[in-house]
N, CA, C and O atoms as a GROMACS GRO file, in nm:
protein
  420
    1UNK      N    1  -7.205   0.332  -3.308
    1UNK     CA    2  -7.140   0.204  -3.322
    1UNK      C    3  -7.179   0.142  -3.458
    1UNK      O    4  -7.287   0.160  -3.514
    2UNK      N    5  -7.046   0.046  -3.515
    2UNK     CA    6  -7.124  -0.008  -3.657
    2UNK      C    7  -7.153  -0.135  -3.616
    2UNK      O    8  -7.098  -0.217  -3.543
    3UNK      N    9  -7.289  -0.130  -3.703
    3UNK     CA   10  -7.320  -0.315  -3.710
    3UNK      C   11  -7.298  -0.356  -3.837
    3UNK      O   12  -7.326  -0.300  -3.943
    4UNK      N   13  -7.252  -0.448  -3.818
    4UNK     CA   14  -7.171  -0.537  -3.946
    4UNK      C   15  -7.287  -0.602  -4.051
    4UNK      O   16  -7.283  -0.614  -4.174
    5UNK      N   17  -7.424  -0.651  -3.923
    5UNK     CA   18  -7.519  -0.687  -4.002
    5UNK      C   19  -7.663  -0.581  -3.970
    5UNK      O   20  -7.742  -0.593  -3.877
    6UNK      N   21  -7.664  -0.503  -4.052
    6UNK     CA   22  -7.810  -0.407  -4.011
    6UNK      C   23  -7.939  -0.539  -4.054
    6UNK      O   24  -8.014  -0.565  -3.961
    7UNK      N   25  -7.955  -0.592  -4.145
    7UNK     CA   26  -8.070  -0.654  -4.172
    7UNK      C   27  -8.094  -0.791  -4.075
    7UNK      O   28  -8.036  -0.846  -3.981
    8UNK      N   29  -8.240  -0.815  -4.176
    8UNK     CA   30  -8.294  -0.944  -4.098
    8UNK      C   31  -8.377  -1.006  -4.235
    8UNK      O   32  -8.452  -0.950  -4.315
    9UNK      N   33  -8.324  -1.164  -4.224
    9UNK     CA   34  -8.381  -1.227  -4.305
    9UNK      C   35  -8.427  -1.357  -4.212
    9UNK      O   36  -8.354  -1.401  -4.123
   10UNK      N   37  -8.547  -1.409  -4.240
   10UNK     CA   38  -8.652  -1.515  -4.185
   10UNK      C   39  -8.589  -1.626  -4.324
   10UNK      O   40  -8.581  -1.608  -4.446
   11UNK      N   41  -8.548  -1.753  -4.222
   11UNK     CA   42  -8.527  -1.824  -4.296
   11UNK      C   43  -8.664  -1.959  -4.308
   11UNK      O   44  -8.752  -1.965  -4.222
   12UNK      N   45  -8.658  -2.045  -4.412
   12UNK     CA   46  -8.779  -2.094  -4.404
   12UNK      C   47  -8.759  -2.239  -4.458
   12UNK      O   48  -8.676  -2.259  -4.546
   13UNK      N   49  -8.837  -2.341  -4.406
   13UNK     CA   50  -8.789  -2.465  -4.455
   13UNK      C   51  -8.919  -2.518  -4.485
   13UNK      O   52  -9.015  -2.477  -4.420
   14UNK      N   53  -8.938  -2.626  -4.598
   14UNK     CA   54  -9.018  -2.696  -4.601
   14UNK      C   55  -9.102  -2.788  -4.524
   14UNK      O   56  -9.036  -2.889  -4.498
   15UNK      N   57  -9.213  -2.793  -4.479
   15UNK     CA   58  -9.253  -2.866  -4.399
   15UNK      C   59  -9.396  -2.927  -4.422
   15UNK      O   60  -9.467  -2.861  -4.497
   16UNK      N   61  -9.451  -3.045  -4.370
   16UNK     CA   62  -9.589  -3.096  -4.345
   16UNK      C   63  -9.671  -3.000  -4.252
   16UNK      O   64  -9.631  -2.952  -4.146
   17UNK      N   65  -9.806  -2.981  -4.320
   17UNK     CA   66  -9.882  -2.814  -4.231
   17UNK      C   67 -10.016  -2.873  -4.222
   17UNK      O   68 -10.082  -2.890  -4.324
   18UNK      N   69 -10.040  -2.890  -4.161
   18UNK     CA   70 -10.233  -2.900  -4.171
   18UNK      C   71 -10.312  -2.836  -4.257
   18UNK      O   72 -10.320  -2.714  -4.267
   19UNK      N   73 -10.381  -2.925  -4.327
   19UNK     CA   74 -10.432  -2.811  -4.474
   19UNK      C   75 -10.566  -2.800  -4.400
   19UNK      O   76 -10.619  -2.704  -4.456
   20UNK      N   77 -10.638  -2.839  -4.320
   20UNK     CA   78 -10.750  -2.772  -4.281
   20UNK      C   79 -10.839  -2.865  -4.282
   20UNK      O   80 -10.939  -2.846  -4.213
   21UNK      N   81 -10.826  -3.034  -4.386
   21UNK     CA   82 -10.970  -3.110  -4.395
   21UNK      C   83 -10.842  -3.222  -4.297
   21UNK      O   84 -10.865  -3.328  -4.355
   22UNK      N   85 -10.770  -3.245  -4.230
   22UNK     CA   86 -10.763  -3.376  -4.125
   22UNK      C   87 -10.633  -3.382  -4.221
   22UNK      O   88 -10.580  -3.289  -4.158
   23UNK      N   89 -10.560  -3.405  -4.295
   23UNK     CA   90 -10.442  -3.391  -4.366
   23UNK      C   91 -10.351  -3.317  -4.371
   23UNK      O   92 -10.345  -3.218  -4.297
   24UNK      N   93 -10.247  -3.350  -4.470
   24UNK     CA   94 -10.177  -3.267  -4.429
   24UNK      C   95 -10.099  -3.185  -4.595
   24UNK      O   96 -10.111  -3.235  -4.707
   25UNK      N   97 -10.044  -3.088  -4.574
   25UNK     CA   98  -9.969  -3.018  -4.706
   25UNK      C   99  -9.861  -2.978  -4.720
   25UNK      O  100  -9.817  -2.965  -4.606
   26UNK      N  101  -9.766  -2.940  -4.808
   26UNK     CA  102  -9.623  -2.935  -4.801
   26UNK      C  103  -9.644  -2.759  -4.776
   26UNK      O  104  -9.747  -2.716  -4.829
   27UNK      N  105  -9.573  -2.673  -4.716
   27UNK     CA  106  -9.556  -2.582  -4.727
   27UNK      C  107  -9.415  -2.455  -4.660
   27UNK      O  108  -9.338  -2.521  -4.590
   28UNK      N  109  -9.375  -2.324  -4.666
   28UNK     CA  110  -9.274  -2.266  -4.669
   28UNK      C  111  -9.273  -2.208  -4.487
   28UNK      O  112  -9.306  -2.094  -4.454
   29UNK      N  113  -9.243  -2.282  -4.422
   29UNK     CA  114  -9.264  -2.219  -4.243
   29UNK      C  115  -9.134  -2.137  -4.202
   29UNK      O  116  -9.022  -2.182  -4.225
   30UNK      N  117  -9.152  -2.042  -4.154
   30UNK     CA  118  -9.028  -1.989  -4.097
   30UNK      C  119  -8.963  -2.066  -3.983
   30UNK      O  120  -9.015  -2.108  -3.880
   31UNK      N  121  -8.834  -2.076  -4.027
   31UNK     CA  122  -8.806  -2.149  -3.907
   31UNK      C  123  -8.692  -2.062  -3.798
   31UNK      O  124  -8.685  -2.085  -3.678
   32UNK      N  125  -8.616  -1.970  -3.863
   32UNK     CA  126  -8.609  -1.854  -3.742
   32UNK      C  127  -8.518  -1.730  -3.808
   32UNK      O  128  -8.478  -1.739  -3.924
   33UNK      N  129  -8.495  -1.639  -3.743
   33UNK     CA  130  -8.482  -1.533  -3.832
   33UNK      C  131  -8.326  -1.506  -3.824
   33UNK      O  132  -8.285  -1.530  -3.711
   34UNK      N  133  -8.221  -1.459  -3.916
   34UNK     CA  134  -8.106  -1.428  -3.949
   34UNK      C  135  -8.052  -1.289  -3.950
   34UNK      O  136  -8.079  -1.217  -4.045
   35UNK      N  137  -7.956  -1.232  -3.819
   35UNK     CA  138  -7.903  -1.097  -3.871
   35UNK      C  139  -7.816  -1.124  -4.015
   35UNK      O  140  -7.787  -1.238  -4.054
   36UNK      N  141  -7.790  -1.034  -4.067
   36UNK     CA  142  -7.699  -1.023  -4.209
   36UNK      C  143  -7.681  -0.893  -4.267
   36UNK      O  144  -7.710  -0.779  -4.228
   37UNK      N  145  -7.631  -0.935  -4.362
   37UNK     CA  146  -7.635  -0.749  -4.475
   37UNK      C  147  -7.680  -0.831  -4.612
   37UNK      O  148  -7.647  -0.943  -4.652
   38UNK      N  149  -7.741  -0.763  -4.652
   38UNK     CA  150  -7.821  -0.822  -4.754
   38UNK      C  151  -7.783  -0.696  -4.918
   38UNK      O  152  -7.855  -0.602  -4.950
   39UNK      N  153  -7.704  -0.724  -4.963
   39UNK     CA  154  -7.693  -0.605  -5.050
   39UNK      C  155  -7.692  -0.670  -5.204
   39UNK      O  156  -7.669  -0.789  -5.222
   40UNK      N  157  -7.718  -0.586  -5.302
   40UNK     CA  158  -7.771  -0.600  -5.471
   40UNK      C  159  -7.603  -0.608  -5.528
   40UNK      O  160  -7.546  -0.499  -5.537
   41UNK      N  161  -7.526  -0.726  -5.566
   41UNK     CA  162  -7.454  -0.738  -5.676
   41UNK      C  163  -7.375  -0.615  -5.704
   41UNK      O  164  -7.440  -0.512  -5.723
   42UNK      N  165  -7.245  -0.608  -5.710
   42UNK     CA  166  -7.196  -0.530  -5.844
   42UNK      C  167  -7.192  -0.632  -5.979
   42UNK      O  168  -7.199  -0.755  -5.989
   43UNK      N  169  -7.173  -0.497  -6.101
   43UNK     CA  170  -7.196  -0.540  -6.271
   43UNK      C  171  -7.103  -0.660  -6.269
   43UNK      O  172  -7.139  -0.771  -6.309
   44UNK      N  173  -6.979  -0.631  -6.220
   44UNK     CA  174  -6.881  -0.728  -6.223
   44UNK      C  175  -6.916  -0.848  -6.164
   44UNK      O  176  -6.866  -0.954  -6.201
   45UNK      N  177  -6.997  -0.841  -6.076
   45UNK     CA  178  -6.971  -1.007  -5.991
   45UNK      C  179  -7.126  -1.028  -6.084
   45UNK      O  180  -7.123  -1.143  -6.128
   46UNK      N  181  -7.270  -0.949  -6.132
   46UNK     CA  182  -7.334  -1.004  -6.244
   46UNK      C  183  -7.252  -1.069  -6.336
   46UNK      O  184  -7.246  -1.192  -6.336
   47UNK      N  185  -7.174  -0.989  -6.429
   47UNK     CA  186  -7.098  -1.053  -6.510
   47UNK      C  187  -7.077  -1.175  -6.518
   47UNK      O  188  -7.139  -1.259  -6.583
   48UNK      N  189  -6.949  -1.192  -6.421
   48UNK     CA  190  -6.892  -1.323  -6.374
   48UNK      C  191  -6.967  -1.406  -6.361
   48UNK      O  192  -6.922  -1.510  -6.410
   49UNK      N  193  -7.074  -1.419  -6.315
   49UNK     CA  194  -7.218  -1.519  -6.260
   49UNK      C  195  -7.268  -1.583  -6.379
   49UNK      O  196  -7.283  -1.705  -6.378
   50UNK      N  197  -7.301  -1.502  -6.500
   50UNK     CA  198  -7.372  -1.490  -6.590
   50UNK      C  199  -7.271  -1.596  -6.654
   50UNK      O  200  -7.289  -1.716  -6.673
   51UNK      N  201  -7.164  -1.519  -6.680
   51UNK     CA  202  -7.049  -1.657  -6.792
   51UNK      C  203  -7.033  -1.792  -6.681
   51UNK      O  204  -6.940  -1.859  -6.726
   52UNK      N  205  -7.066  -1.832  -6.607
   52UNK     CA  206  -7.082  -1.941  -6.530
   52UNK      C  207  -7.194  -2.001  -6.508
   52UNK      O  208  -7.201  -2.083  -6.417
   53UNK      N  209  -7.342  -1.961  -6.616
   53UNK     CA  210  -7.467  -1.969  -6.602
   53UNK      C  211  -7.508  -1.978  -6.472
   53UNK      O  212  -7.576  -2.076  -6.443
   54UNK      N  213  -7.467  -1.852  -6.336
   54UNK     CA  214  -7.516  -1.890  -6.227
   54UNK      C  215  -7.612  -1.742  -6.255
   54UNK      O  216  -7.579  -1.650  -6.330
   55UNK      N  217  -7.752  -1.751  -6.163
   55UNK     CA  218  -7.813  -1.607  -6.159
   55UNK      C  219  -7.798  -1.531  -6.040
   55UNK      O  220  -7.839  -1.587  -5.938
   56UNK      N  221  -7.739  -1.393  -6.026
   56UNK     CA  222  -7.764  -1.398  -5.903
   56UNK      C  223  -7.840  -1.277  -5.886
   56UNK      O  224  -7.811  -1.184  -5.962
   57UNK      N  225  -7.954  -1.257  -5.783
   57UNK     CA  226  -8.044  -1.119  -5.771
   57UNK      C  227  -7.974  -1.017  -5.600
   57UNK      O  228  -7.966  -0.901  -5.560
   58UNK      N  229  -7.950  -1.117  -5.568
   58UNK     CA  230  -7.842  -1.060  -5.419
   58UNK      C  231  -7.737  -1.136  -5.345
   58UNK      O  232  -7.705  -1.255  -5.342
   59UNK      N  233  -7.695  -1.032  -5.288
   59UNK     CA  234  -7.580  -1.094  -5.205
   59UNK      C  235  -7.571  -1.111  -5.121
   59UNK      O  236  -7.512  -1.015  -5.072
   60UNK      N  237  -7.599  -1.210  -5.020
   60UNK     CA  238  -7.586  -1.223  -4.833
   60UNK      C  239  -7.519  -1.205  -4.770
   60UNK      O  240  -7.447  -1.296  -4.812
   61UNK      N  241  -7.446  -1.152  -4.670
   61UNK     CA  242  -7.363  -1.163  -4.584
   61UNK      C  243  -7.353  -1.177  -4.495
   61UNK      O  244  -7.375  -1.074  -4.430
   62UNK      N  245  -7.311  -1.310  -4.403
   62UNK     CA  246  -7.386  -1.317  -4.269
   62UNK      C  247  -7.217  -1.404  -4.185
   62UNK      O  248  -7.114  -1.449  -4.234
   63UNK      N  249  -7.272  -1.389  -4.040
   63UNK     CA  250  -7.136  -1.458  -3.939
   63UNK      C  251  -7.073  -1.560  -4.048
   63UNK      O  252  -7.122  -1.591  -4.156
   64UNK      N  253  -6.972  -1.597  -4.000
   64UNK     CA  254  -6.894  -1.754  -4.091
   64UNK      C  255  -6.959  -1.872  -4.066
   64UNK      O  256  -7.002  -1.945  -4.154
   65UNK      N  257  -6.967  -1.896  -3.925
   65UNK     CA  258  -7.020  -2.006  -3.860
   65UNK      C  259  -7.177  -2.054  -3.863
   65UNK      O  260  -7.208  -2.166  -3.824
   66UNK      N  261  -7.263  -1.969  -3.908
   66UNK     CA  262  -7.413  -1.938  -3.940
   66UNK      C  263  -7.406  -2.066  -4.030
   66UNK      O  264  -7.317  -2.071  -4.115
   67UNK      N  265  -7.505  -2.181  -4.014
   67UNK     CA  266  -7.531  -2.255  -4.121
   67UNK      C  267  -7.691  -2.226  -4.164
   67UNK      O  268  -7.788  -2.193  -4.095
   68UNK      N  269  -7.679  -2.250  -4.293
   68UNK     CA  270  -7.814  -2.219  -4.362
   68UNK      C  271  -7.829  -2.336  -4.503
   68UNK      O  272  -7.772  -2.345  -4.612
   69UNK      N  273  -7.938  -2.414  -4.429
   69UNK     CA  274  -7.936  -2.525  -4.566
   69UNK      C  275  -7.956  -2.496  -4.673
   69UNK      O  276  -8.061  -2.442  -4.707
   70UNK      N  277  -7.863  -2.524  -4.749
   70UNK     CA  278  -7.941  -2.498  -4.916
   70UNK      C  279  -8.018  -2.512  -4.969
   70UNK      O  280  -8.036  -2.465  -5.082
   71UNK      N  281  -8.122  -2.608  -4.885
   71UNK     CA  282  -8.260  -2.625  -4.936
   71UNK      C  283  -8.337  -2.518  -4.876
   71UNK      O  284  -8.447  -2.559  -4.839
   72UNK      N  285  -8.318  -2.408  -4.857
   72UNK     CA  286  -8.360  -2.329  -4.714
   72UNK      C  287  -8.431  -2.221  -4.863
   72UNK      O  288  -8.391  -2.220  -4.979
   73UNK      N  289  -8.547  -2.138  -4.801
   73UNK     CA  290  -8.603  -2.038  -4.840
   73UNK      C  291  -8.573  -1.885  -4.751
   73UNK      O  292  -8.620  -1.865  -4.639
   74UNK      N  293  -8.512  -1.814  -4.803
   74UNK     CA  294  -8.459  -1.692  -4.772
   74UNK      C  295  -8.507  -1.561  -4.746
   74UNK      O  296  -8.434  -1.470  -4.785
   75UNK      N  297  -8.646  -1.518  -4.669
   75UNK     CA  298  -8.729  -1.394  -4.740
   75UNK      C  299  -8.674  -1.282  -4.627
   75UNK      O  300  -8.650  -1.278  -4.506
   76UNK      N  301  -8.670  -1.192  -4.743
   76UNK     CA  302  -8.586  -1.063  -4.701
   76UNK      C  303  -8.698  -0.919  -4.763
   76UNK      O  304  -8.714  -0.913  -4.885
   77UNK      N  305  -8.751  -0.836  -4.694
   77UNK     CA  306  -8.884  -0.729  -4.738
   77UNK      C  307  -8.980  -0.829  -4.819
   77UNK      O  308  -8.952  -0.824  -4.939
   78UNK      N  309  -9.066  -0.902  -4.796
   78UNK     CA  310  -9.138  -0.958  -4.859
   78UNK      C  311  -9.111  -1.056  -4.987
   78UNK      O  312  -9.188  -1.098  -5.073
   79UNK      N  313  -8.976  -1.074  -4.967
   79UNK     CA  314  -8.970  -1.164  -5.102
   79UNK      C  315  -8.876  -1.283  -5.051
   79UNK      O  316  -8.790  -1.284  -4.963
   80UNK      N  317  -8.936  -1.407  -5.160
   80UNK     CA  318  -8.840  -1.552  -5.142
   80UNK      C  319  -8.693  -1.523  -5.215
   80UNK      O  320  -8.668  -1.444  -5.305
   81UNK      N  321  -8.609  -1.609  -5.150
   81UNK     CA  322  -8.484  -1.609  -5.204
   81UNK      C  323  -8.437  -1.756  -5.228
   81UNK      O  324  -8.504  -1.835  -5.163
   82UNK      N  325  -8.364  -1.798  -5.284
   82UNK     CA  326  -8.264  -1.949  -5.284
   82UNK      C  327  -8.083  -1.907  -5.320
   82UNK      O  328  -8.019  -1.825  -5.387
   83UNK      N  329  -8.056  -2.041  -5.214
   83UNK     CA  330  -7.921  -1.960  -5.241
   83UNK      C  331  -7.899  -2.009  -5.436
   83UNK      O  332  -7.961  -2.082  -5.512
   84UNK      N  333  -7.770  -1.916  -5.448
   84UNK     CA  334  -7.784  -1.998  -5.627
   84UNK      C  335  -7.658  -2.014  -5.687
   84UNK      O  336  -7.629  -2.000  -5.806
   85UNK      N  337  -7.559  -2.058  -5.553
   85UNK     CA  338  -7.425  -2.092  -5.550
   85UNK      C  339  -7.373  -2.135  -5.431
   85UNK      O  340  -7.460  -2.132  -5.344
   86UNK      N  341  -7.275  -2.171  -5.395
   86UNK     CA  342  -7.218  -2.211  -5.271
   86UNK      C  343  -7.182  -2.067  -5.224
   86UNK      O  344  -7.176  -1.961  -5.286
   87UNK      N  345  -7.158  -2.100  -5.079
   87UNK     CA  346  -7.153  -1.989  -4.954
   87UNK      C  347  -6.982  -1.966  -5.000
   87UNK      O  348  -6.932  -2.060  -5.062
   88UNK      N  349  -6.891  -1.837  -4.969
   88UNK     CA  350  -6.769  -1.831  -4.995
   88UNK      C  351  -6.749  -1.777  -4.864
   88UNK      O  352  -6.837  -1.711  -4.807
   89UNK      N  353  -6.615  -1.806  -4.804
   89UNK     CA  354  -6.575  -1.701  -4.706
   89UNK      C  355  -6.519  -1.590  -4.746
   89UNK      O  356  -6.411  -1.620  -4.797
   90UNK      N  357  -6.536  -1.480  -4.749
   90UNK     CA  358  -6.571  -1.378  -4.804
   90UNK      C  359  -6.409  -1.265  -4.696
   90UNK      O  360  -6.389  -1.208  -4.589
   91UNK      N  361  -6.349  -1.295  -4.811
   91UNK     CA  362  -6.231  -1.227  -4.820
   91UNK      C  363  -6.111  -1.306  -4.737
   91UNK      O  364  -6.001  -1.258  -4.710
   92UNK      N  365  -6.152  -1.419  -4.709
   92UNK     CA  366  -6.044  -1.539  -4.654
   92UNK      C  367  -6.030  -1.566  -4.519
   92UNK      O  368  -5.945  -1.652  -4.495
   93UNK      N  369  -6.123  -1.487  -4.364
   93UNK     CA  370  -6.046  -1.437  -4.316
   93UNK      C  371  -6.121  -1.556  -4.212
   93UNK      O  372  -6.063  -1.579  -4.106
   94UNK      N  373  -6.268  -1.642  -4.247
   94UNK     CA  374  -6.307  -1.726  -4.182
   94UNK      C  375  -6.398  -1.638  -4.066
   94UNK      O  376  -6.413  -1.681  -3.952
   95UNK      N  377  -6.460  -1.496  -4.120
   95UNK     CA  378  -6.528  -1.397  -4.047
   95UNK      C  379  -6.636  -1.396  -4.083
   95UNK      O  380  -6.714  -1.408  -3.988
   96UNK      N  381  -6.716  -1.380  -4.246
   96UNK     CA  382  -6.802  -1.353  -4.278
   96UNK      C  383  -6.844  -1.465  -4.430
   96UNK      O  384  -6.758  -1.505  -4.509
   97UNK      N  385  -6.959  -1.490  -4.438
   97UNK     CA  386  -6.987  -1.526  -4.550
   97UNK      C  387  -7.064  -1.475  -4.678
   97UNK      O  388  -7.178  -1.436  -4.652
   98UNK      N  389  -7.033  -1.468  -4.790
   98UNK     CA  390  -7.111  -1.422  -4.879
   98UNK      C  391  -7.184  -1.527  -4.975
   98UNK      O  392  -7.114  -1.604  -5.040
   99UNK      N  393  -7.349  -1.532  -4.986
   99UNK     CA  394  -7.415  -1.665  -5.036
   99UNK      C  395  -7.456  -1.574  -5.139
   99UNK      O  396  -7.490  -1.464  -5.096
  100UNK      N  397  -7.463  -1.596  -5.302
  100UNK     CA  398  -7.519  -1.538  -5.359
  100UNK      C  399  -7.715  -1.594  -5.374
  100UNK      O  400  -7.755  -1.710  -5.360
  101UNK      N  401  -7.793  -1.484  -5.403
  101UNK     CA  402  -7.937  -1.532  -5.384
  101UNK      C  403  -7.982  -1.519  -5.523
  101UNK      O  404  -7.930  -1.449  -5.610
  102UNK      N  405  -8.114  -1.617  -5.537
  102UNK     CA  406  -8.177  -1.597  -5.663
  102UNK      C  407  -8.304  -1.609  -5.627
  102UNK      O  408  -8.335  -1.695  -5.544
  103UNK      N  409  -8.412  -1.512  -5.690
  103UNK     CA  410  -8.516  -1.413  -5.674
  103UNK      C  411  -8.584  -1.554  -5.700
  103UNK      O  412  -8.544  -1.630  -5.789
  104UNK      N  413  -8.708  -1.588  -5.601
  104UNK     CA  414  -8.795  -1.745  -5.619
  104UNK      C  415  -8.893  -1.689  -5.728
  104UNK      O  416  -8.987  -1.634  -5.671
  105UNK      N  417  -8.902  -1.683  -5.840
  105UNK     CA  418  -9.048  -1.654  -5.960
  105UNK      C  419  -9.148  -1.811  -5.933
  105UNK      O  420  -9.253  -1.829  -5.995
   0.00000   0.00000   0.00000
C-alpha cells in the first residue's frame, strides 16, 4: 500500500520551562508530532526562491487541513526547521500542502 506521508516531523512551540532555580525560561517544547513527506527542493523551485530572496532548505508536504503556526519550530532527523514562505495548496486540488522550510543556524 502507498503512504502519501512516510515521515514524521515533531512540531515545537515556544514556551515558559522551569530553568531549575524557582523561575522560569523561554524555550523550544514539542508540542506533537506530524505525518508528512518531507523532501529536498528541485534546482528550479531553488532558483525561483532565490530571485524572490526567499531561502529554502526543504519542502513539506503534509494533509490540506493540518494547521501549523508559523511561529512553529519544525524538527525533522535531528534538525530545526522554520517555515520560510507561506503554505501553497499544492497542485490546486485542496488535498495536500507544500510549506517551504529554512534550515534554523
Amino acid at each position: 500500500m502507498y503512504d502519501e506521508f512516510p515521515h514524521e516531523v515533531t512540531l515545537k512551540v515556544l514556551k515558559n520551562v522551569p530553568n531549575g532555580s524557582g523561575g522560569t525560561k523561554k524555550d523550544w517544547v514539542p508540542e506533537r508530532d506530524l505525518d508528512c513527506f518531507v523532501d529536498t527542493p528541485s534546482t528550479n523551485r531553488l532558483v525561483e526562491a532565490s530571485k524572490l530572496g526567499i531561502t529554502i532548505h526543504r519542502d513539506l508536504y503534509c494533509d490540506y487541513e493540518e494547521v501549523i503556526p508559523t511561529t512553529a519550530r519544525i524538527e525533522y532527523e535531528g534538525i530545526d526547521y522554520v517555515m520560510s514562505g507561506d503554505a501553497e495548496d499544492q497542485g490546486g486540488m485542496h488535498e495536500v500542502l507544500r510549506i517551504p522550510l529554512k534550515k534554523v543556524t
